[in-house]
MMTF fields as JSON, N, C-alpha, C and O atoms, coordinates in Angstrom:
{
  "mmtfVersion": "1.0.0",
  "mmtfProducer": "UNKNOWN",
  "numBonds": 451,
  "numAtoms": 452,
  "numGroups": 113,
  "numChains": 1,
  "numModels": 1,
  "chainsPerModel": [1],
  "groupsPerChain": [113],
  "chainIdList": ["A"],
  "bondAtomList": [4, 2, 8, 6, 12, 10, 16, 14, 20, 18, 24, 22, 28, 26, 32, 30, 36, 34, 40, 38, 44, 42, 48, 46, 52, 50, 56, 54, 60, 58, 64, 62, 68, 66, 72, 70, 76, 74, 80, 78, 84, 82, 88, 86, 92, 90, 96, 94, 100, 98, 104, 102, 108, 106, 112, 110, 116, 114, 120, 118, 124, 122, 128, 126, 132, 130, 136, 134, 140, 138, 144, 142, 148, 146, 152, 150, 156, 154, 160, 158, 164, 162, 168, 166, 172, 170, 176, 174, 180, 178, 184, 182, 188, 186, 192, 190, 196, 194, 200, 198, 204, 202, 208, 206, 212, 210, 216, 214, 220, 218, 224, 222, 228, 226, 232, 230, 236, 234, 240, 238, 244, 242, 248, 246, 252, 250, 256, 254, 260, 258, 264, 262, 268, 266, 272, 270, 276, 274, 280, 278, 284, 282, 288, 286, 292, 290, 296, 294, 300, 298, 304, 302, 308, 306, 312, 310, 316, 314, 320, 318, 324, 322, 328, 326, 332, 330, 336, 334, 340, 338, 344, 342, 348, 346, 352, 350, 356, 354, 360, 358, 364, 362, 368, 366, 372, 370, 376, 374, 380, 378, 384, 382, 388, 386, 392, 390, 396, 394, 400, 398, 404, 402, 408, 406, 412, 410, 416, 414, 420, 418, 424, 422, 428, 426, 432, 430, 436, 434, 440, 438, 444, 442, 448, 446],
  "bondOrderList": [1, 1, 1, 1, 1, 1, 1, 1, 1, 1, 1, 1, 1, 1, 1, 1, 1, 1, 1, 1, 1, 1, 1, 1, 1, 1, 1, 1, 1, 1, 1, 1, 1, 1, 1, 1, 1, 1, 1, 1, 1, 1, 1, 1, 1, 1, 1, 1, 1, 1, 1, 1, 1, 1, 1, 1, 1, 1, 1, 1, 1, 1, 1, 1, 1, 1, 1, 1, 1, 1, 1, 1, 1, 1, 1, 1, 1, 1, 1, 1, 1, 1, 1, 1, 1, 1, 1, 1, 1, 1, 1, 1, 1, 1, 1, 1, 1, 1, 1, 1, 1, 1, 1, 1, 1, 1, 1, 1, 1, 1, 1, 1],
  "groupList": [{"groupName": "UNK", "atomNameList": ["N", "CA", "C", "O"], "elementList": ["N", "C", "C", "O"], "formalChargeList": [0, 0, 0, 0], "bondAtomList": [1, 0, 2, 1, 3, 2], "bondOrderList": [1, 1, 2], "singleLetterCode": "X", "chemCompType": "L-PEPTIDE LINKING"}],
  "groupTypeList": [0, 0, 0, 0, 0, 0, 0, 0, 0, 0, 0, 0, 0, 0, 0, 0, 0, 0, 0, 0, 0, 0, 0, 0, 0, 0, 0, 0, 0, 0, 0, 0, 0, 0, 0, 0, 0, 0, 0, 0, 0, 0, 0, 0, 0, 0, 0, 0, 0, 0, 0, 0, 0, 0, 0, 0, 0, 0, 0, 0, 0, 0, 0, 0, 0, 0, 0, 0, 0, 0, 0, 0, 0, 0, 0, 0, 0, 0, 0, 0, 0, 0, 0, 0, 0, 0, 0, 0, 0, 0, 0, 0, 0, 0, 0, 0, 0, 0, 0, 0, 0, 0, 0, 0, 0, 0, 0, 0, 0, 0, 0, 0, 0],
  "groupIdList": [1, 2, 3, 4, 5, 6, 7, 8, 9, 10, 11, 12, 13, 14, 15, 16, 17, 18, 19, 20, 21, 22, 23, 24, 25, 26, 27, 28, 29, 30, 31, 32, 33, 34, 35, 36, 37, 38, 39, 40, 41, 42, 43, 44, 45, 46, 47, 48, 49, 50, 51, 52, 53, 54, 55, 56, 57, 58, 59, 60, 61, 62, 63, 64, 65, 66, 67, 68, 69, 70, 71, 72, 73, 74, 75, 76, 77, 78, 79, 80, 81, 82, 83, 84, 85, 86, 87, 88, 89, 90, 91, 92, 93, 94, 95, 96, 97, 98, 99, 100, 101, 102, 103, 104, 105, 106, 107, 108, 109, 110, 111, 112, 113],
  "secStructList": [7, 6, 6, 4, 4, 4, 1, 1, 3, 3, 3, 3, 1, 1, 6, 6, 7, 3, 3, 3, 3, 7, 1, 1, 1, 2, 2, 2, 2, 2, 2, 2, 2, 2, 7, 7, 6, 6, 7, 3, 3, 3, 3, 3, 1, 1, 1, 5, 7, 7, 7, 3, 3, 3, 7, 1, 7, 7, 7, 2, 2, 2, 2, 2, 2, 2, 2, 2, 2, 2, 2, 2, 6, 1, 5, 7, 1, 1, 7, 7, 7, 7, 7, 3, 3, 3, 3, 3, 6, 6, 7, 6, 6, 1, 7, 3, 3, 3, 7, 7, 7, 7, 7, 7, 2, 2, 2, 2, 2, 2, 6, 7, 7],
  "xCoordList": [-34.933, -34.04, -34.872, -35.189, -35.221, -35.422, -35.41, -36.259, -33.727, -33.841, -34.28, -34.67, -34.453, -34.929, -36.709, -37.073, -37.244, -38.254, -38.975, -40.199, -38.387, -38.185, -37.788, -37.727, -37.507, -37.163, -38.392, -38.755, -38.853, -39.237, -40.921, -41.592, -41.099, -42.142, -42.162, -41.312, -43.072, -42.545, -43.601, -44.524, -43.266, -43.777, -43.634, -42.6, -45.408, -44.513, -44.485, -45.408, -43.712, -44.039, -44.602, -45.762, -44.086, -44.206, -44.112, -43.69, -44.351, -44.0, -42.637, -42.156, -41.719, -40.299, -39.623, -38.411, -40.516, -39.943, -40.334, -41.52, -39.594, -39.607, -39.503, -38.891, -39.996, -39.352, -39.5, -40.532, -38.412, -38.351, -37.822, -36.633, -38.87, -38.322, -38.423, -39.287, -36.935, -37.084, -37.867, -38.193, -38.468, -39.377, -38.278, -38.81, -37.126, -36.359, -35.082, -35.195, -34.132, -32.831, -32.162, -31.6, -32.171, -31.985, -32.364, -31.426, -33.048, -33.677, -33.294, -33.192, -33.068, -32.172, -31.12, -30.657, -30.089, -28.843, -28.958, -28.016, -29.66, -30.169, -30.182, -29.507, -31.128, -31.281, -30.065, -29.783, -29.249, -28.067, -26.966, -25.857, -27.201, -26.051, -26.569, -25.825, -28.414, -28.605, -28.627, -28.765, -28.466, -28.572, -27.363, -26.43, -27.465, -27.308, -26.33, -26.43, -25.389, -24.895, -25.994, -26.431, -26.488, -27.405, -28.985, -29.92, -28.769, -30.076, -29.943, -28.913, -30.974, -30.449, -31.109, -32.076, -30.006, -30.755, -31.104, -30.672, -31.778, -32.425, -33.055, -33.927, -32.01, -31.885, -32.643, -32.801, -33.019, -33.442, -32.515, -31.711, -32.242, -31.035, -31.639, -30.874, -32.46, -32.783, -33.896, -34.774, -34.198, -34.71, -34.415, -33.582, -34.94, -34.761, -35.743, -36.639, -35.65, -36.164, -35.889, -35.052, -36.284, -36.052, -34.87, -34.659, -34.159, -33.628, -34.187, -34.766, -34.08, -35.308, -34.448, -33.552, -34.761, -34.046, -34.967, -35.915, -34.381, -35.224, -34.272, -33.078, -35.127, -34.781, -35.253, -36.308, -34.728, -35.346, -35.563, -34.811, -36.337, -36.316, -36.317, -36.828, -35.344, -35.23, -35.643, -34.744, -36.781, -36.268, -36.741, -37.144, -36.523, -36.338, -37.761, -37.773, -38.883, -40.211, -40.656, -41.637, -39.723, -39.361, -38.908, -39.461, -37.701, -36.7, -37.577, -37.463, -38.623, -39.077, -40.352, -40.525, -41.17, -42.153, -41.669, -42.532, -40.475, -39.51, -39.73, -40.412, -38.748, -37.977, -39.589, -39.543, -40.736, -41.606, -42.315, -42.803, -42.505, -43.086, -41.8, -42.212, -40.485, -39.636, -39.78, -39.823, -39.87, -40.471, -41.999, -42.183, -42.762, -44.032, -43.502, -44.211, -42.601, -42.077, -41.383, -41.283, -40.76, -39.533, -40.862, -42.072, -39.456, -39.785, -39.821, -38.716, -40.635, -40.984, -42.36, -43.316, -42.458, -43.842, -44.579, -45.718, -44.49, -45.03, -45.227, -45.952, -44.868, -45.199, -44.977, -45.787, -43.224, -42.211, -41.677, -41.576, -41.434, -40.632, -39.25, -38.779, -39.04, -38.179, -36.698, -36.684, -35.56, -34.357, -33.963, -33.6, -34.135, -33.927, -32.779, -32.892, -31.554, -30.434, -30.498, -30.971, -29.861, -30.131, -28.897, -28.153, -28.711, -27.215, -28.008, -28.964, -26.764, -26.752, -25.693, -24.816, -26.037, -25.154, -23.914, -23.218, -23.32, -22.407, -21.418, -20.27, -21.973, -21.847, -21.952, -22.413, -21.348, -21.465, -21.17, -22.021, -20.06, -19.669, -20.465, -20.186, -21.624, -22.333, -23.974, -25.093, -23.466, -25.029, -25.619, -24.962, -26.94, -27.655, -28.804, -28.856, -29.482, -30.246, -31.605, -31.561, -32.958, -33.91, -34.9, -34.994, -35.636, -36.474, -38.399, -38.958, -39.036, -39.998, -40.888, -40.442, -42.17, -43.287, -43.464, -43.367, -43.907, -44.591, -45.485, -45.992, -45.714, -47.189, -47.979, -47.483, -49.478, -50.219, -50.57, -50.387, -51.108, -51.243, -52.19, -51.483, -53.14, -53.726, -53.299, -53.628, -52.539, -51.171, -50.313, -49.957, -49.968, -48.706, -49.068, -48.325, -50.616, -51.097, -51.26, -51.016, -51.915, -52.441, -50.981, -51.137, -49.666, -48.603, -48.077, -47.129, -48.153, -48.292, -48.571, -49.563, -47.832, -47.775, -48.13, -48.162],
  "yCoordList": [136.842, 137.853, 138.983, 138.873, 139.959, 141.61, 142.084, 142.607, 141.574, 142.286, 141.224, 141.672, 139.387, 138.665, 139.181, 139.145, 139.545, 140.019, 141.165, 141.218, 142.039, 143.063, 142.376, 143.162, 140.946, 140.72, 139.47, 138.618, 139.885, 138.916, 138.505, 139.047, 137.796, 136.225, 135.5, 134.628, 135.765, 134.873, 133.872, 134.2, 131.907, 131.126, 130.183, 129.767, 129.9, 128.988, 127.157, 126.641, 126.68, 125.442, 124.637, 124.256, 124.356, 123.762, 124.396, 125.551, 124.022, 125.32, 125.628, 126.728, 123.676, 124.964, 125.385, 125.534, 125.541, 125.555, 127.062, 127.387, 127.691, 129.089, 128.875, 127.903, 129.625, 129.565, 131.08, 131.659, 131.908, 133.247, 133.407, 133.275, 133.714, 134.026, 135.768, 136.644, 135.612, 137.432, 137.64, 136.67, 138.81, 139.596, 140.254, 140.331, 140.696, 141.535, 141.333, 140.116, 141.434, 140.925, 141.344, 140.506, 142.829, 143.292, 142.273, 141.978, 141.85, 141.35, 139.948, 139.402, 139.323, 137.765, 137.965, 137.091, 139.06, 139.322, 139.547, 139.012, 140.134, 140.365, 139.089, 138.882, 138.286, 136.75, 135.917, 135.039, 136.003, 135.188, 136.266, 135.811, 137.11, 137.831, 137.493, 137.262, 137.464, 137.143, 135.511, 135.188, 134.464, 132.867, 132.874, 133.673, 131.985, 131.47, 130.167, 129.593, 129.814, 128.046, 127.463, 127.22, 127.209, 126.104, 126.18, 125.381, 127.507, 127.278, 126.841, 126.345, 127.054, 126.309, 127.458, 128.065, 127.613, 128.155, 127.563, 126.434, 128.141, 127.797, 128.972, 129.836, 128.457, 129.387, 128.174, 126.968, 129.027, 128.507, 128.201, 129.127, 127.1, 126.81, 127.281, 127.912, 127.027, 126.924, 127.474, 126.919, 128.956, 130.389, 131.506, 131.486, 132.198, 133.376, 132.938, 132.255, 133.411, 133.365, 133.985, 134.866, 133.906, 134.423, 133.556, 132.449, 133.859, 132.739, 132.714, 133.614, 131.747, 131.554, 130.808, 130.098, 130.977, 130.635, 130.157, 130.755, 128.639, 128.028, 127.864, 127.564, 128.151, 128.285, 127.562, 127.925, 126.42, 125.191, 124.241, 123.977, 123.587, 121.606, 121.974, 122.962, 120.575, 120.23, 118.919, 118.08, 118.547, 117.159, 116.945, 117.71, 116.01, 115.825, 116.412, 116.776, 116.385, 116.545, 118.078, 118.624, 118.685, 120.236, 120.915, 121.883, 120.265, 120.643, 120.794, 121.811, 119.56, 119.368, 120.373, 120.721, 120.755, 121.799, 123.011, 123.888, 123.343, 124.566, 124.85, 125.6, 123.8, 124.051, 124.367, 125.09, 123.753, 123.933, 125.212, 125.783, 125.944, 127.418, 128.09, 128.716, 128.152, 128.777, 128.869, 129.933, 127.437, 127.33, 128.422, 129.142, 128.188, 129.05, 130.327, 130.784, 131.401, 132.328, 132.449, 133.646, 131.71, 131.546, 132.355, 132.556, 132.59, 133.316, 131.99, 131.932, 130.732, 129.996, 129.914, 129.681, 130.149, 130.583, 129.476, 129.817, 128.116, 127.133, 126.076, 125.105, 126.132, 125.174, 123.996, 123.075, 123.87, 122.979, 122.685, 123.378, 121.579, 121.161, 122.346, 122.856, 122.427, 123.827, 123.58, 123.683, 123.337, 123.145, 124.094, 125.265, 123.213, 124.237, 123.504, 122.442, 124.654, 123.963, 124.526, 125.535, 123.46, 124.061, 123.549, 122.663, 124.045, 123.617, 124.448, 125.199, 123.664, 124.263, 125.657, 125.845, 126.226, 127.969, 127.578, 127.632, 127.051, 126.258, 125.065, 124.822, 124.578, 123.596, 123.684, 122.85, 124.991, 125.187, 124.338, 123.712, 123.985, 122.611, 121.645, 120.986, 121.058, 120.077, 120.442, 120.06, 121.493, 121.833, 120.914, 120.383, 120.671, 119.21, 120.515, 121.738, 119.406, 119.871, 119.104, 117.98, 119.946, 118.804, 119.823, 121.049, 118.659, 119.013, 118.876, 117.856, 120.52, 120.261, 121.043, 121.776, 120.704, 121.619, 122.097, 121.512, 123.961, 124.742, 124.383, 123.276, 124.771, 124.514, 125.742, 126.802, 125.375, 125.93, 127.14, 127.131, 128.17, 129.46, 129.194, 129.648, 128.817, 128.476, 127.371, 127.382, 126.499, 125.994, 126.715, 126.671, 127.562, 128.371, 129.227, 129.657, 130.088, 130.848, 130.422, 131.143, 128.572, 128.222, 128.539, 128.759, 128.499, 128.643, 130.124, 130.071, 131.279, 132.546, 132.674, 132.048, 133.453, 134.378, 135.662, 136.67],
  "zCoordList": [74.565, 74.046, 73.443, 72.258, 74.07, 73.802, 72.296, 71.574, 72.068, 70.345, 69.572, 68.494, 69.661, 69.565, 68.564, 67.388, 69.695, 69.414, 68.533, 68.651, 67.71, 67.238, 65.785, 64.84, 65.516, 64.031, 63.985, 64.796, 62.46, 61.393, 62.001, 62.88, 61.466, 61.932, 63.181, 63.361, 64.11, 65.067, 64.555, 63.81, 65.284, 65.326, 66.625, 67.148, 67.11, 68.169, 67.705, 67.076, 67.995, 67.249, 68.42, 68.263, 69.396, 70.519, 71.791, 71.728, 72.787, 74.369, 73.953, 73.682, 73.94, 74.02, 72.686, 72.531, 71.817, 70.196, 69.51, 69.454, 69.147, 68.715, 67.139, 66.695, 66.468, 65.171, 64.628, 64.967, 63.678, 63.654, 62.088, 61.802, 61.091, 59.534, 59.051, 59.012, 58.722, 58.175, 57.403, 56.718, 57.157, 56.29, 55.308, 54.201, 55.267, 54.841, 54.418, 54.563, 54.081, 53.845, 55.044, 55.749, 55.405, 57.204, 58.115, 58.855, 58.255, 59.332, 59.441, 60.539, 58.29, 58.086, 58.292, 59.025, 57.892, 59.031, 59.993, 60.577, 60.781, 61.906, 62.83, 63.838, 62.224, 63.049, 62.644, 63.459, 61.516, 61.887, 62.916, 63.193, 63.226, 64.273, 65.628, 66.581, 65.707, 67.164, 67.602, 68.782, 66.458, 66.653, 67.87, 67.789, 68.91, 69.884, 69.46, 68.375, 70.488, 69.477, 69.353, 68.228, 70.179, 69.731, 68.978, 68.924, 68.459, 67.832, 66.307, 65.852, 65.647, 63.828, 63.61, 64.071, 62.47, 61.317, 59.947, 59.714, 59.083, 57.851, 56.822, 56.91, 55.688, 54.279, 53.193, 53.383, 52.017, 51.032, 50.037, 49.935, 49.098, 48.496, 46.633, 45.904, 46.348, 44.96, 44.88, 44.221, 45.663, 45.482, 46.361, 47.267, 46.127, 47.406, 48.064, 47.569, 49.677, 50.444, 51.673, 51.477, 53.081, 54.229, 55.043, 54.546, 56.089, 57.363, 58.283, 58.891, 58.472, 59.692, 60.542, 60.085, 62.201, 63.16, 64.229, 64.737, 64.539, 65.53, 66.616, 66.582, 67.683, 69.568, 70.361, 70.883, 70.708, 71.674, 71.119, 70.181, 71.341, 71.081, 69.762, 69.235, 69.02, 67.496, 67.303, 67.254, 67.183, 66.955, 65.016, 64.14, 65.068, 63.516, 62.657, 61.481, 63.571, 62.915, 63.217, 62.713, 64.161, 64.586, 63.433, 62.911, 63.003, 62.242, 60.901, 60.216, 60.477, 59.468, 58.999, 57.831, 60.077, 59.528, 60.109, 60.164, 60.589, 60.709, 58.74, 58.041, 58.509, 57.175, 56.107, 55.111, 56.522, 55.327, 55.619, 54.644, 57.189, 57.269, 56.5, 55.524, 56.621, 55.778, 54.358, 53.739, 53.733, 52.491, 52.075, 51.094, 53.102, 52.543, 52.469, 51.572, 52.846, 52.465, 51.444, 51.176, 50.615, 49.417, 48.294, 48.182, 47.625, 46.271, 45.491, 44.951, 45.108, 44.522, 44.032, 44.772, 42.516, 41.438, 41.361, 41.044, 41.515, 41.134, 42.698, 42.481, 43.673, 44.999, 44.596, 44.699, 43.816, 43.942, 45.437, 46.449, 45.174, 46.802, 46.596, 45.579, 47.46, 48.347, 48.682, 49.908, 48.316, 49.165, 50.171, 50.054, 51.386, 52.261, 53.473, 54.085, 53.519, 54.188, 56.02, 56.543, 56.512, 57.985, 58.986, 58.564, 60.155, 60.591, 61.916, 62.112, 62.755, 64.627, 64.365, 63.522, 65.115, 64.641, 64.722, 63.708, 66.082, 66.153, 65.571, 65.945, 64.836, 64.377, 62.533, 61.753, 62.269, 60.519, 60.004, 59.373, 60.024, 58.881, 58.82, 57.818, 59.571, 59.927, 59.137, 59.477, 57.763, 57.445, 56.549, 55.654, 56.756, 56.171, 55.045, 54.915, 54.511, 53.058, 53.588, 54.089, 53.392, 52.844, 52.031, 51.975, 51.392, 50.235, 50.989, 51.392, 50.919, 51.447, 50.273, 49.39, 50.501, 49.659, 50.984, 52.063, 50.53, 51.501, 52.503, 52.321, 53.159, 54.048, 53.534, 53.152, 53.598, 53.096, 54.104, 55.322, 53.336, 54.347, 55.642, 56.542, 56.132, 56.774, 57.941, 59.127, 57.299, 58.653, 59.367, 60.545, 58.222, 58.973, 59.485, 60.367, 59.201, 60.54, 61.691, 62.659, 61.879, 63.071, 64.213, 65.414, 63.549, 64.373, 64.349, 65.132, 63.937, 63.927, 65.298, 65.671, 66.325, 67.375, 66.795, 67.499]
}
């Protein structure tokens, strides 16, 4: 997706695993208007932070250092574990919670596009 590309952070997690966190408050609306059904998204619950939107395979350990590159963006002063909520675009009512500490800057570059 064209305009896909034009927002936020890209990350690749895996060949078929995308992961995409706003820089901006624009740009996190942005990626919840371009989410797809089936992709997830992911907000921060207990700071500010970016949304971040993953495209292709989820599996639980996808889902899991999705949610902690999101975390390394949050407005959190101390590198407390992170609440960070996430759901299939499709599937809102079905949104789950987990608790991660950041990944450290140097992880989350090795996955930086």
């Amino acid at each position: 997706d064209i305009n896909l590309l034009k927002v936020g952070r890209h990350f690749r997690i895996i060949k078929e695993s995308k992961f995409i966190t706003g820089r901006m408050e624009t740009e996190n609306s942005t990626l919840d208007s371009l989410a797809k059904p089936y992709d997830f998204l992911f907000m921060p619950v207990n700071c500010q932070g970016p949304t971040g939107l993953l495209r292709g395979k989820a599996s639980e350990d996808i889902i899991n250092l999705c949610a902690k590159i999101n975390a390394r963006y949050c407005d959190s002063s101390n590198g407390d574990k992170i609440k960070i909520v996430f759901w299939e675009k499709n599937l809102e009512e079905g949104k789950m919670e987990i608790s991660v500490k950041p990944l450290e800057r140097e992880e989350v570059e090795s996955y930086l596009i």
